[in-house]
N, C-alpha and C positions, 0 to 999 in steps of 0.2 A: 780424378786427382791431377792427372798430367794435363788438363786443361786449369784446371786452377793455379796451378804453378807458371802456366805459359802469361795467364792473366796476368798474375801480379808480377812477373818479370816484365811482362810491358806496360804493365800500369807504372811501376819503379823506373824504368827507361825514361818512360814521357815525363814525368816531373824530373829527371834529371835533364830531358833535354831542353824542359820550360825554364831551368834555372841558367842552364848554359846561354839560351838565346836571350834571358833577359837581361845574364850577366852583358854580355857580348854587346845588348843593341846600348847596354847605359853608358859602357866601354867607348863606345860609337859615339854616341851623344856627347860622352863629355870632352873624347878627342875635337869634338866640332866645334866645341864651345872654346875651347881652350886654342887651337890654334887659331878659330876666329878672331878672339883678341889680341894675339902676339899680330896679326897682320895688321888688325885695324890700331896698334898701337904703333906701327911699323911705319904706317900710312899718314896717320896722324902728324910725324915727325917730318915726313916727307912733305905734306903741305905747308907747313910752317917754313921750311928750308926755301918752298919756292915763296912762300910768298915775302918771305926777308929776300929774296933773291930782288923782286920787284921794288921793295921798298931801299933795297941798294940803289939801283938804277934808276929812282925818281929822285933818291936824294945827290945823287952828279949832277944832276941839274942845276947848277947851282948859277949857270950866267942869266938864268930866270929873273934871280931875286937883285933885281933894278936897285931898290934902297934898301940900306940895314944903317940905322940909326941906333942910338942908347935908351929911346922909349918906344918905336915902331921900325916894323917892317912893314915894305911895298914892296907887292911882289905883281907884275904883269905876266900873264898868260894866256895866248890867244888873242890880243888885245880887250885885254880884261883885266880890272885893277883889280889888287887884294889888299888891306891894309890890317893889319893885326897889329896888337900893342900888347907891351911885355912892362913887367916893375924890374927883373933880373937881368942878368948876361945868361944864367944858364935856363932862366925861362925865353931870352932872347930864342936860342939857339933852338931848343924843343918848339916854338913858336912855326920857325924856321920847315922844320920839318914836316911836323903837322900840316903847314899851308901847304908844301910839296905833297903831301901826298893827298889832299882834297882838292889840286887843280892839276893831277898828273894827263898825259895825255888820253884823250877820252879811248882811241884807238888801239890803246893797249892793256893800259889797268884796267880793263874790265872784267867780268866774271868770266867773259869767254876765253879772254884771253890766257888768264889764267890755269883756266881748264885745258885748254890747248897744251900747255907746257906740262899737267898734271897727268894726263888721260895716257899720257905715255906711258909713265909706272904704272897706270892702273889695268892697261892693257896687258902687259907683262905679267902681272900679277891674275890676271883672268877675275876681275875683283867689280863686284857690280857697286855704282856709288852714286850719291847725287849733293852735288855744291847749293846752296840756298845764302842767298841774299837778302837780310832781314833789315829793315829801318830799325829806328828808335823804340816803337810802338811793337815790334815781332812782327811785323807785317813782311810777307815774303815779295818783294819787290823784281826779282831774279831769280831764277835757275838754272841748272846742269842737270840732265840725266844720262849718266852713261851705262854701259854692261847690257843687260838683260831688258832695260826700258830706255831704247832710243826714243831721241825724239829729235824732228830735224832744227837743225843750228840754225840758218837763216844765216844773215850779215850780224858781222860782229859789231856794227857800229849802232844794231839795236839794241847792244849787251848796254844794260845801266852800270856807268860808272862809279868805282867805286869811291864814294864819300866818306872815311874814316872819322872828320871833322864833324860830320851827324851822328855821329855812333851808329854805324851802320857795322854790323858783325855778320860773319860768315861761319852757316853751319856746314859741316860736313857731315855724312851719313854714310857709312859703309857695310857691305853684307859680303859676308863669304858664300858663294851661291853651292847651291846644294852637290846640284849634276858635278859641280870642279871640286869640291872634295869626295864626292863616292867615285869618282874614276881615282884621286890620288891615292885613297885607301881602298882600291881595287879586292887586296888578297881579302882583307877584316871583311869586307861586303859580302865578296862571294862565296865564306864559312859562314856570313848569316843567312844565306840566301839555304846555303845546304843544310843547314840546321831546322830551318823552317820546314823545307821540305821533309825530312826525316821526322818532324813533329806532326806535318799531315799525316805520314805514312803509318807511324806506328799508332793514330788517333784511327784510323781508318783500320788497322788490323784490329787491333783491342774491340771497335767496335764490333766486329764481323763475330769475333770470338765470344764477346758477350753474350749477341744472339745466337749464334750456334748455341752454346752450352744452355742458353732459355730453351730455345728450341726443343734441347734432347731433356730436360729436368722437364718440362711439360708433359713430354712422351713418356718419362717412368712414372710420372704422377701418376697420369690416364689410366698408364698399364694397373697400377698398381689399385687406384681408386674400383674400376672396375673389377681384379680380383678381388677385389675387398667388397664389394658390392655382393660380388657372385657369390660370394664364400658364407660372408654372414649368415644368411637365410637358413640353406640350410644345413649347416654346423648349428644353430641356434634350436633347426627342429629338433635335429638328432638328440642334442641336449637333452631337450625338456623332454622327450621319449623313452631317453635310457631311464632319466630321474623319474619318471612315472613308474616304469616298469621296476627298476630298484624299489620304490617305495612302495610296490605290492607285494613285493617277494619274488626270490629266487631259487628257493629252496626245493622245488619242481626239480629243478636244471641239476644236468649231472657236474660235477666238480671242474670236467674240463667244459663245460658251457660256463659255469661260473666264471672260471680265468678269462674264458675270453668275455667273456661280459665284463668284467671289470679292466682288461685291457682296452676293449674298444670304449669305455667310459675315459680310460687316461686320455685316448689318443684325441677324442673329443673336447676335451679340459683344455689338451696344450692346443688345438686349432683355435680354441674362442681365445687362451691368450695371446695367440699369433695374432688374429683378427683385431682384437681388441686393441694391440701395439701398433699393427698397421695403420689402423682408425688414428690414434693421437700420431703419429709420425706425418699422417697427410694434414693434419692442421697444425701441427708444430711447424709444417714447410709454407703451406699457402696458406695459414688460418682460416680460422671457421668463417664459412660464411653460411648465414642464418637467411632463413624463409619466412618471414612475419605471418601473423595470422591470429584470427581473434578466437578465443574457447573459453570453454569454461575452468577456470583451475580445478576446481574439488573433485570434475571430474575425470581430470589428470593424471590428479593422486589417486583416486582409486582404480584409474586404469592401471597404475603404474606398479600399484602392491598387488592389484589380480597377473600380473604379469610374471612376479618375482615370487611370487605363494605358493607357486610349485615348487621352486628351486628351495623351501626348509626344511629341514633335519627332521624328520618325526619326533626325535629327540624332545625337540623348542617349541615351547608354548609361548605363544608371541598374542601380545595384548596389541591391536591396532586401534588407533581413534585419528578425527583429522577436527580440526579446530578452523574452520576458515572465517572471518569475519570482513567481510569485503563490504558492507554498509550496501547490503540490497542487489549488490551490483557483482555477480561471479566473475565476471567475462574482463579477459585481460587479451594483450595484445603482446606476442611475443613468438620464438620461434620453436612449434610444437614439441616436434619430434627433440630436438637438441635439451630441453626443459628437461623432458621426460626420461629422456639419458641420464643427466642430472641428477634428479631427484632417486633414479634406480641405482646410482649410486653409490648415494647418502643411505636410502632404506637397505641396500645389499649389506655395508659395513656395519649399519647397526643392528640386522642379525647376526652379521659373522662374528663379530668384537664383544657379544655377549654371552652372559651363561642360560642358562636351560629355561629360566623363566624371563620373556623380553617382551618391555614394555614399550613401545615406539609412537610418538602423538607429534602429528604434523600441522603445524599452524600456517596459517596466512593473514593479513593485513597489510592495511593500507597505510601510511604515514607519510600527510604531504603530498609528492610526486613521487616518493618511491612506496614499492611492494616489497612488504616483509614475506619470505618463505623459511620456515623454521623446521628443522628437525630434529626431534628432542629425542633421546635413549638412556634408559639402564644401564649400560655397557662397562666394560669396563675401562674408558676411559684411555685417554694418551698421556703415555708418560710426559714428565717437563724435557727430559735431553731430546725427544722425536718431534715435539710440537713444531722446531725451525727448520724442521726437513721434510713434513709433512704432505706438503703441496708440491715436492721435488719430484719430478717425471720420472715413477722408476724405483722411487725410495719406498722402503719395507720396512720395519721396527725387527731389530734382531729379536726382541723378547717374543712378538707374534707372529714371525716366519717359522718358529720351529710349531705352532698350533694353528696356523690356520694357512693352505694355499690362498696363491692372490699374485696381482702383478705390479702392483705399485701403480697403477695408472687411475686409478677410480677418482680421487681428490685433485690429481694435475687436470684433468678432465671438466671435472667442475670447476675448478676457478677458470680453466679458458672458456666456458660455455659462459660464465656471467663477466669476464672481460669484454666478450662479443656485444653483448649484449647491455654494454657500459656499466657496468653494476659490479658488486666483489662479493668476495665472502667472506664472512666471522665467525669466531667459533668461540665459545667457552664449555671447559674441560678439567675435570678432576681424574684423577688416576681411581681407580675402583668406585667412581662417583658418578660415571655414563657421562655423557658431552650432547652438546647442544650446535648444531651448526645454523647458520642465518643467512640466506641467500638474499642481497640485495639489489635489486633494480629499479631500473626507470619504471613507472606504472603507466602503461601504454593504454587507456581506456578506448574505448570505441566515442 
């Protein structure tokens, strides 16, 4: 008990501490995602700042621009004409400009240079990034990689200048790198780091204690299979001993032989219902497991009623017949000895459950792939309130506890023996009208 308790309190642990850590790592994820954008929105402003900074200092240039007329500009740079022509004053002026900044000096507007003036915030900022110079077409024409993917700069005067007058766009691309946000969130890391470990640890106890307690449930199986083993035989002889000798008479014996003959008959009763509750409590724990084998049925069933033909009443005149029709063919495949439990049973209740004259007839057939096994009785019948309790491990009918001992285990027995055995059982039943039960299973032919 105090192992099963330990279980589920650390079975209860670990899923609280799988929801902690998954809280914690989503926690984690969305802090990264979240201040990953605040920086690259941060950043984003910051390049636009430098680069209106550059487009300030191309547009002073202004002793450049040689002619400015009412329909064209000439602008010389580097001894290199520019001519551009305008319809407005303020398309003049935007005209102006524009030529400034697609014949700025090659030595500075460039992608490098720009970089150079950037890489400083981004150094500060611990901020891996890369600049891209794209033509008209998206073609990458130039690049920056800074942070985590250097690569070497060379001279700046291989940087391509920048041509705004081509439609030449600059992308930018930033990543907040991993390693510089788990050191800034140092404490949150290292609560998941110990969370984790505490979820190894108590997966690794739980486990240990799982086996332990497999361990020690195997060991009382054993014990107990083996006394059950030992015990059956003979408490089963002694039985059928006492029952023989009661059924010749005792009238010999003096009074106190008597008593003790009918004491040591009780003491023997309650061992086989001990026995008998043992037997279903090892396959209510590790279910039945079955031995296949091929026999003949019919001669099953008569092993099964010469078995049980001692144990009636002299009282009970008992009609027995067995109906088999198996189309030529007796021989079935199934597991012997567990059958034959079965079917002793079904034959034990339908003497117990009747009056002085019993008439009992056991059928078989084939239908399909399944084998019908039927047992049919005079009896008197199961009442309607006990039919849904019937099969309950243990359950009695008050009306025939006070007339007949028994332990409730005979029909919990037979349905687990044709559960094994993938198969069920059915029953039809009238109250003082005898019942009919129908064993059904797979029909295992040779």
């Amino acid at each position: 008990m105090l192992i099963m308790r330990m279980r589920k309190f650390y079975i209860l642990s670990w899923g609280v501490m799988v929801l902690l850590f998954i809280v914690l790592a989503c926690t984690l994820i969305k802090l990264y995602v979240e201040k990953e954008t605040n920086l690259i929105e941060t950043l984003k402003n910051g390049l636009e700042k430098n680069i209106d900074i550059y487009n300030q200092r191309t547009m002073n240039a202004t002793g450049n621009i040689l002619s400015f007329s009412l329909d064209h500009i000439i602008v010389f740079r580097n001894r290199q004409k520019f001519v551009f022509s305008f319809k407005s004053e303020m398309e003049a002026k935007k005209m102006s400009v524009c030529a400034m900044y697609d014949i700025r000096d090659t030595a500075l507007w460039t992608l490098w240079g720009l970089d150079s003036s950037f890489c400083r915030q981004m150094d500060k900022e611990a901020v891996s990034y890369m600049l891209e110079l794209q033509d008209s077409t998206g073609k990458v024409i130039d690049a920056v990689k800074q942070g985590f993917n250097k690569i070497p700069r060379g001279k700046e005067d291989f940087s391509m200048p920048l041509g705004l007058l081509e439609k030449h766009t600059i992308r930018a691309r930033f990543g907040l790198p991993v390693g510089v946000f788990l050191y800034d969130e140092w404490p949150m890391v290292l609560f998941l780091v110990a969370s984790a470990w505490m979820l190894g640890l108590i997966f690794y106890w739980q486990h240990y204690l799982v086996h332990k307690e497999k361990r020690i449930r195997q060991h009382e199986e054993l014990n107990i299979q083996t006394v059950n083993h030992d015990m059956k035989s003979p408490v089963g002889i002694a039985g059928t001993y006492l029952g023989l000798v009661d059924r010749e008479g005792i009238s010999g014996l003096t009074s106190q032989q008597q008593k003790n003959f009918r004491v040591a008959q009780e003491a023997i009763g309650r061992l086989e219902i001990l026995v008998k509750k043992m037997s279903v409590k090892l396959v209510n724990e590790r279910g039945l497991v079955l031995n296949y084998e091929v026999f003949e049925l019919p001669v099953l069933v008569q092993e099964v009623w010469r078995s049980i033909e001692g144990e009636i009443p002299d009282r009970k005149a008992v009609r027995f017949s067995v109906l088999c029709r198996l189309k030529g063919d007796p021989m079935i495949c199934a597991d012997r000895l567990q059958l034959g439990r079965a079917l002793g049973n079904l034959l034990r209740n339908a003497v117990k459950y009747s009056r002085e004259e019993v008439g009992i007839v056991v059928g078989c057939v084939r239908k399909g792939t399944r084998l019908w096994i039927f047992v049919k009785d005079n009896g008197y019948g199961i009442e309607k309130a006990d039919q849904k309790h019937m099969f309950e491990t243990g359950y009695r009918s008050p009306s025939v506890e006070r007339r007949t001992e028994g332990t409730g285990l005979g029909l919990s027995f037979v349905k687990m023996v044709m559960s094994a055995h993938g198969g069920r059982i059915v029953y039809r039943t009238r109250e003082g009208g005898g019942s009919r039960f129908v064993l059904i299973m797979k029909s295992k032919q040779r």
